[in-house]
C-alpha positions as CSV (number, residue, x, y, z in Angstrom):
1,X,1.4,8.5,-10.3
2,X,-1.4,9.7,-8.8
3,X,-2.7,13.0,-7.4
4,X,-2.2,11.9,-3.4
5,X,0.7,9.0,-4.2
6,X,3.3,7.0,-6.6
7,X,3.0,3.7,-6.6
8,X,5.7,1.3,-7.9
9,X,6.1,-2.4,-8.2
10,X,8.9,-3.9,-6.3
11,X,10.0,-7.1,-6.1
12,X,10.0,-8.7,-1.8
13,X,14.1,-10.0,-1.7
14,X,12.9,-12.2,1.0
15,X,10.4,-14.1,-0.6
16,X,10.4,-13.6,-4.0
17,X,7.3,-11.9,-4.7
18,X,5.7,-8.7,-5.6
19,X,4.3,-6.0,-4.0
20,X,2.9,-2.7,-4.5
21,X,4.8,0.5,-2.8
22,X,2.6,3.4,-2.3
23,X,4.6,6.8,-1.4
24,X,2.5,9.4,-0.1
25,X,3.7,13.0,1.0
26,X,3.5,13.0,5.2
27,X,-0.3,14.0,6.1
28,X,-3.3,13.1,8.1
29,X,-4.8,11.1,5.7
30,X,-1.5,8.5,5.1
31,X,-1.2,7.9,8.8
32,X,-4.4,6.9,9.0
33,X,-4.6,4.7,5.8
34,X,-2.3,3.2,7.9
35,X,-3.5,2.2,10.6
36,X,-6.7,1.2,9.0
37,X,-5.0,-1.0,6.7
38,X,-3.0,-2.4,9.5
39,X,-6.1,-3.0,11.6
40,X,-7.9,-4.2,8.7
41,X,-4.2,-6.8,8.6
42,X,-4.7,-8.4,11.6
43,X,-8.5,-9.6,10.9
44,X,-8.4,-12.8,11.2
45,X,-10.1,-13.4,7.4
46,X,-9.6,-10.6,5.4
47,X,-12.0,-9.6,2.7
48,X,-10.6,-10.9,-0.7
49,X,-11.0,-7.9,-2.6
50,X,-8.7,-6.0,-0.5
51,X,-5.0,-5.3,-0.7
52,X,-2.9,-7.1,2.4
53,X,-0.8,-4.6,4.3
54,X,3.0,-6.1,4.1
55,X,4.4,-3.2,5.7
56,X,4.7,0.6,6.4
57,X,7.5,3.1,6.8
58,X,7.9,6.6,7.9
59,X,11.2,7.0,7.2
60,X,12.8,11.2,8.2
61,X,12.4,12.3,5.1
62,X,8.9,12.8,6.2
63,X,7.6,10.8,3.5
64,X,5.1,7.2,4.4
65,X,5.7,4.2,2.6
66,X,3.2,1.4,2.2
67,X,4.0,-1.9,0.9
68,X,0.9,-3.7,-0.1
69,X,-0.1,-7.0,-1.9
70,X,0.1,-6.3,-5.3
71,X,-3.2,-6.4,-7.3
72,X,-3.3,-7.2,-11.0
73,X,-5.3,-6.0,-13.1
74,X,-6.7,-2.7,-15.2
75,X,-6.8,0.4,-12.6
76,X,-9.8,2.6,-11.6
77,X,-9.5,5.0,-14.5
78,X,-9.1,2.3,-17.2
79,X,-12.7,0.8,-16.0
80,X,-14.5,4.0,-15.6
């Protein structure tokens, strides 16, 4: 949990594997995380050291969901 967003591992019941889920509160800045990461998706190599957008939701509840590849690792804070 973050200051902007939660993020939670979930497992893809289509094909098996994991992927981040990033929940952020509805505001300018998640829309367009969105649609830069989904521009960023349709390159046709993407840069290997960023997360794949799998998919994005913007359910009522006024909330946006990102699923993302999931990256293992330490996080930002455990490096600094």
């Amino acid at each position: 949990k973050g200051g902007f967003a939660e993020v939670w591992m979930a497992k893809n019941k289509t094909t098996g594997g994991f992927v981040a889920i990033k929940c952020t509160k509805e505001d300018i800045y998640s829309k367009r995380e969105v649609a830069i990461l989904t521009e960023l998706s349709r390159m046709q190599q993407p840069h290997p050291h960023l997360v794949k957008l799998v998919k994005a939701f913007e359910p009522a509840d006024g909330a946006v969901y990102i699923a993302l590849s999931l990256a293992r690792g330490p996080t930002l804070h455990h490096i600094i």
